[in-house]
C-alpha positions as CSV (number, residue, x, y, z in Angstrom):
1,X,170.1,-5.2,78.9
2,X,173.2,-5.7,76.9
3,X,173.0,-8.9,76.5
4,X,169.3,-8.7,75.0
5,X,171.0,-6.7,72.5
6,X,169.6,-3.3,74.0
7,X,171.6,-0.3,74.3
8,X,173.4,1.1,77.3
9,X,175.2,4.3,78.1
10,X,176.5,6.4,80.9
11,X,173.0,8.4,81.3
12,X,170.7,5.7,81.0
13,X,169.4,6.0,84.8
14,X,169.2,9.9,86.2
15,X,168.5,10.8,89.8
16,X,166.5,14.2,89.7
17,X,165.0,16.3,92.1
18,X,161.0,15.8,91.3
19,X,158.0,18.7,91.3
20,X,154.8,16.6,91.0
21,X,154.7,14.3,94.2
22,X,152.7,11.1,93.1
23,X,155.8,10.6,90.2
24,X,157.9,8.3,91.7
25,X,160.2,7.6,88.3
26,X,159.7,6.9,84.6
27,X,161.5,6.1,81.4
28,X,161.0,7.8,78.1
29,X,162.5,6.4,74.9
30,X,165.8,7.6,73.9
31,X,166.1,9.8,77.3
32,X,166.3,6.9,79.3
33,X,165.2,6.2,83.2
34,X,164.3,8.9,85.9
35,X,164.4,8.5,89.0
36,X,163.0,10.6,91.6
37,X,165.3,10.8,94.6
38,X,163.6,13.2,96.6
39,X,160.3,11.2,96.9
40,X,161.8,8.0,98.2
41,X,163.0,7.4,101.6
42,X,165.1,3.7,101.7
43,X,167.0,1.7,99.3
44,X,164.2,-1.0,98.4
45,X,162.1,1.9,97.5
46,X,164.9,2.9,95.2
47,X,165.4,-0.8,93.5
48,X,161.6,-1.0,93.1
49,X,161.7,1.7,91.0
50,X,164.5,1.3,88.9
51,X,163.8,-2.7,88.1
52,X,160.4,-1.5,87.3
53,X,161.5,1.5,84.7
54,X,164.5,-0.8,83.4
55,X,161.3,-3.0,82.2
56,X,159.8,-0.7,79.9
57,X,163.5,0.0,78.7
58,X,163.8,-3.7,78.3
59,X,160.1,-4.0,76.5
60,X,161.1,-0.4,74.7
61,X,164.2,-2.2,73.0
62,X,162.6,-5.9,72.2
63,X,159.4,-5.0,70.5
64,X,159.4,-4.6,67.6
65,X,158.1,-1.0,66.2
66,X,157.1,-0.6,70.4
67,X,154.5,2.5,70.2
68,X,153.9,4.2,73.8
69,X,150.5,5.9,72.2
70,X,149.3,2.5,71.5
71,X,147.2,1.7,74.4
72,X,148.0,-2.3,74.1
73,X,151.9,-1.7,73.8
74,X,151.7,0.8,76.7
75,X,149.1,-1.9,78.9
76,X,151.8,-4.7,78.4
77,X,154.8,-3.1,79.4
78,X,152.7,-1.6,82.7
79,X,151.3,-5.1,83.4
80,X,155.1,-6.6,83.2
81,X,156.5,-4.4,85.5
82,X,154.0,-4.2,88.2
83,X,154.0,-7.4,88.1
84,X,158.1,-8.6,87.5
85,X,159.1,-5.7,90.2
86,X,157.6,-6.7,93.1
87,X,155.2,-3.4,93.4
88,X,152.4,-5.4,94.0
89,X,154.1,-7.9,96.6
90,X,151.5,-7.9,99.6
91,X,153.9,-5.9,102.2
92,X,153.9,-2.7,100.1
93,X,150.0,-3.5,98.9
94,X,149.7,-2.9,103.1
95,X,151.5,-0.4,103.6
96,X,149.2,1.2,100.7
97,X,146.1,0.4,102.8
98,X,145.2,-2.3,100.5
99,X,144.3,-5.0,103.6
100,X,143.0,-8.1,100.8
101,X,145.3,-11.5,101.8
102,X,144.5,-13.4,98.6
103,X,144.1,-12.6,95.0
104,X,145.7,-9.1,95.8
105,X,148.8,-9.4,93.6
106,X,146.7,-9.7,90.1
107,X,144.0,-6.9,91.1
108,X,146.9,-4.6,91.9
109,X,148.8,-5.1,88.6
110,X,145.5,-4.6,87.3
111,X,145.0,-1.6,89.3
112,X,148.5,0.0,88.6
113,X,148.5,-0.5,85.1
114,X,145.3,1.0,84.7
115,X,146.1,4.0,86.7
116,X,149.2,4.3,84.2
117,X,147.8,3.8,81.3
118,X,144.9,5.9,81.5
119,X,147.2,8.9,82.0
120,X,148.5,8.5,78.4
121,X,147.0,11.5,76.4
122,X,146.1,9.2,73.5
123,X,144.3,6.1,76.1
124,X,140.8,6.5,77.3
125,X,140.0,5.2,81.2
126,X,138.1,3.1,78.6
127,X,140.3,1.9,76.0
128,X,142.9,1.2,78.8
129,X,140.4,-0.9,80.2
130,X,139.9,-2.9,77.3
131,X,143.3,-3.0,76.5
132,X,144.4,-4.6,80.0
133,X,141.8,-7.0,79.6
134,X,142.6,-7.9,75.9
135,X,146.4,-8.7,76.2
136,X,146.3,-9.7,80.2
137,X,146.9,-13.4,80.2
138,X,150.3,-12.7,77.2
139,X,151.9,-10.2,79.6
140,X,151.2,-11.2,82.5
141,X,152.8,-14.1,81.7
142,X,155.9,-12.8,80.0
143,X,158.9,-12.9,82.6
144,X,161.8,-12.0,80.4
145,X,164.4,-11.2,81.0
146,X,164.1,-13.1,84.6
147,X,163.5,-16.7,83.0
C-alpha cells in the first residue's frame, strides 16, 4: 500500500465483534478495514478477507476522485477483489454449494459483485447489472498491485 503511495496507520485493519451474520468484513473510506472475527472460523478465512478489503483500500487510494455511490466505481473495485482474492477459487465455490467445474470462477465474480453492489443505497439490482457488464473486461483484467 505504501509503496503505491497510499496511506497507512496503526488502525487501518480492526477486528470487531459483528451483529449482522452474512457481513463477513468491509472497508469504508477514511475508517479503514473491518474485519469480523466472530464470523470466521480458520486463518484462510481470515486472509480472504483482509486481501479482499485491502483491494478496495488499494482501488479507494489510486482512483482518482474514486466515488463508492457511483455504481461503476463500486462494480470495479467488487469485480477486482473477488476476483484478485481468491473468493471465487473453486474449493470455497464448493464448499458454497456451487458444484459447476468450468467457467465457475467468472460467473462467481460476476455473482459476488452483483450481490455487493446491489446493496449500495444509490445502485439499482439493475444499474449494477449494467454496470458489471459495462466495465467487466477493464477490471477484470486489472491485477495491480499483484503484477
Amino acid at each position: 500500500m505504501e509503496q503505491a503511495g497510499c496511506p497507512v496507520w496503526a488502525n487501518l485493519i480492526l477486528a470487531i465483534n459483528c451483529k449482522r451474520q452474512n457481513v463477513a468484513g468491509g472497508y469504508s473510506t477514511g475508517n479503514g478495514i473491518t474485519v469480523c472475527c466472530n464470523h470466521m472460523t480458520c486463518q484462510d478465512e481470515i486472509n480472504q478477507v483482509l486481501i479482499h478489503e485491502l483491494i478496495h483500500a488499494y482501488d479507494d487510494c489510486r482512483v482518482k476522485n474514486m466515488d463508492w455511490k457511483n455504481c461503476a466505481h463500486h462494480a470495479c473495485s467488487e469485480i477486482r477483489a473477488n476476483h484478485l482474492s481468491g473468493d471465487c477459487h473453486y474449493k470455497r465455490e464448493l464448499l458454497r454449494g456451487f458444484m459447476k467445474i468450468r467457467g465457475h470462477e467468472q460467473e462467481c465474480v460476476k455473482r459476488r459483485a452483483l450481490k455487493s453492489v446491489k446493496n449500495n443505497p444509490y445502485c439499482s439490482e439493475a444499474a449494477a447489472k449494467n454496470a458489471i457488464e459495462a466495465i467487466w473486461d477493464i477490471c477484470y483484467n486489472d491485477t495491480n498491485p499483484f503484477e
